[in-house]
C-alpha positions as CSV (number, residue, x, y, z in Angstrom):
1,X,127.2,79.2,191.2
2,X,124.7,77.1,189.1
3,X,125.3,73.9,190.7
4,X,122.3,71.5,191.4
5,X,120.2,73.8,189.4
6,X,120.4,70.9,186.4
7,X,119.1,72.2,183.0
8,X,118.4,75.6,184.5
9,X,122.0,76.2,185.3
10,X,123.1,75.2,181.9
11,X,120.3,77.7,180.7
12,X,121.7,80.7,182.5
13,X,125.1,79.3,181.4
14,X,124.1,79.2,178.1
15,X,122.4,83.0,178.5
16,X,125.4,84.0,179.8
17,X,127.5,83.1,177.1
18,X,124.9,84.5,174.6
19,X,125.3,88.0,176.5
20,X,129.0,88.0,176.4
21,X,128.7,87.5,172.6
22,X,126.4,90.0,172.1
23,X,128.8,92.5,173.9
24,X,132.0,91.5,171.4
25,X,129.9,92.2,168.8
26,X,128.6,95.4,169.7
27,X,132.0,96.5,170.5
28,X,133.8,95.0,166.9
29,X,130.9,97.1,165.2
30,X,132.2,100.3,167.0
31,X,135.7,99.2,166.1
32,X,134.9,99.1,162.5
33,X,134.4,103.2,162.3
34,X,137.8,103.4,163.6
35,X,139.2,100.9,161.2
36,X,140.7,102.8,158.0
37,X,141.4,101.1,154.5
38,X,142.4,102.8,151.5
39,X,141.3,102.1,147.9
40,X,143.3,103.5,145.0
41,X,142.8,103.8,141.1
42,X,145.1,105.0,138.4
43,X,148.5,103.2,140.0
44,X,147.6,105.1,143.4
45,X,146.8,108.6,141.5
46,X,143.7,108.6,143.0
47,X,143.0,107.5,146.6
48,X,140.2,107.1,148.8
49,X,140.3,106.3,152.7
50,X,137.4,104.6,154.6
51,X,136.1,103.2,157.5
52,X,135.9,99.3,157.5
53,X,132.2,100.3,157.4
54,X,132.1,101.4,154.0
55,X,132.1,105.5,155.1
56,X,134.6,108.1,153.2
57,X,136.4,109.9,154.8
58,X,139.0,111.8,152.6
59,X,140.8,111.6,149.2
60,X,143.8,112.0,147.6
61,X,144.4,113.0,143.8
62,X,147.8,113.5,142.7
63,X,147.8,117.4,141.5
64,X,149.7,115.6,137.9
65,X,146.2,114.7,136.5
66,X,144.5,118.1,136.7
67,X,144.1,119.3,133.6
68,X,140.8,120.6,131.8
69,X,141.1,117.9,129.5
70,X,141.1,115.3,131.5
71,X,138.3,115.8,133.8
72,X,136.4,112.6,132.7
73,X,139.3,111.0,133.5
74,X,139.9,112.0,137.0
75,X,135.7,111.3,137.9
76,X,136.1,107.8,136.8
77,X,139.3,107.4,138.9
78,X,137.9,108.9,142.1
79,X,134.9,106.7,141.2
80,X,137.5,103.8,141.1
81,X,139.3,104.6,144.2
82,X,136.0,104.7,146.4
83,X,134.6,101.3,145.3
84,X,138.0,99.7,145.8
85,X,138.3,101.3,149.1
86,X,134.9,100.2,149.6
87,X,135.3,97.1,148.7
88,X,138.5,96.5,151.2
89,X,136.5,98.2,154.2
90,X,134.1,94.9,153.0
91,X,136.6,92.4,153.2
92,X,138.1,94.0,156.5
93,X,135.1,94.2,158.8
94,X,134.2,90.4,156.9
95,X,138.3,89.4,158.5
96,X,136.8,90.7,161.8
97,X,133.7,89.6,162.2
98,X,136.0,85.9,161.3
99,X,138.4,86.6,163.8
100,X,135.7,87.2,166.7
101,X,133.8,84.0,165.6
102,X,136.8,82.0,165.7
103,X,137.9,83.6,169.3
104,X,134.0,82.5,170.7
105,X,134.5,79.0,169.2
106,X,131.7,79.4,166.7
107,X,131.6,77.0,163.5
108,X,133.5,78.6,160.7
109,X,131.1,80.4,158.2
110,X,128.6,81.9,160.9
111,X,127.7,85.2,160.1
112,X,127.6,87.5,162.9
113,X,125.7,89.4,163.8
114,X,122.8,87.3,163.3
């Protein structure tokens, strides 16, 4: 399609390419909402669930730790669960974001998207 067009064919090539990547991103980024990890605290008493983009969506506490007295307790655990499940939605959309630089035969280590 581009030959004879020399450095302009590799150009349109090149802005091809750059499209195509832009697309896969866009649509791992959408993927990511639909992605769910779960973060728990208190040997899984407490558990949160989240997007891979860091967004809670429900918890789960364990109806054994409900008890007047221990209500301090129970915040720092559903505190706990959250940032662990935050955490994981982290390292999840980071495994990813790896996988679809890898797949496009980018240089390990670049962070997309730019």
């Amino acid at each position: 399609m581009f030959k004879g067009l020399g450095a302009m064919g590799d150009m349109a090539k090149l802005m091809k390419n750059a499209q195509e990547m832009q697309g896969k991103v866009v649509q791992m980024q959408e993927e990511m909402h639909n992605i769910m990890v779960v973060g728990e605290a208190g040997a899984g008493l407490v558990k949160a669930t989240c997007t891979a983009k860091g967004d809670l969506k429900g918890l789960d506490i364990d109806p054994s730790i409900f008890s007047k007295d221990d209500k301090e307790v129970v915040e720092d655990l559903i505190v706990a669960a959250v940032k662990d499940a935050q955490e994981k939605a982290s390292n999840r959309e980071r495994e990813e974001m790896q996988k679809l630089t890898e797949s496009l035969g980018l240089p390990p280590g670049m962070n997309l998207p730019f």
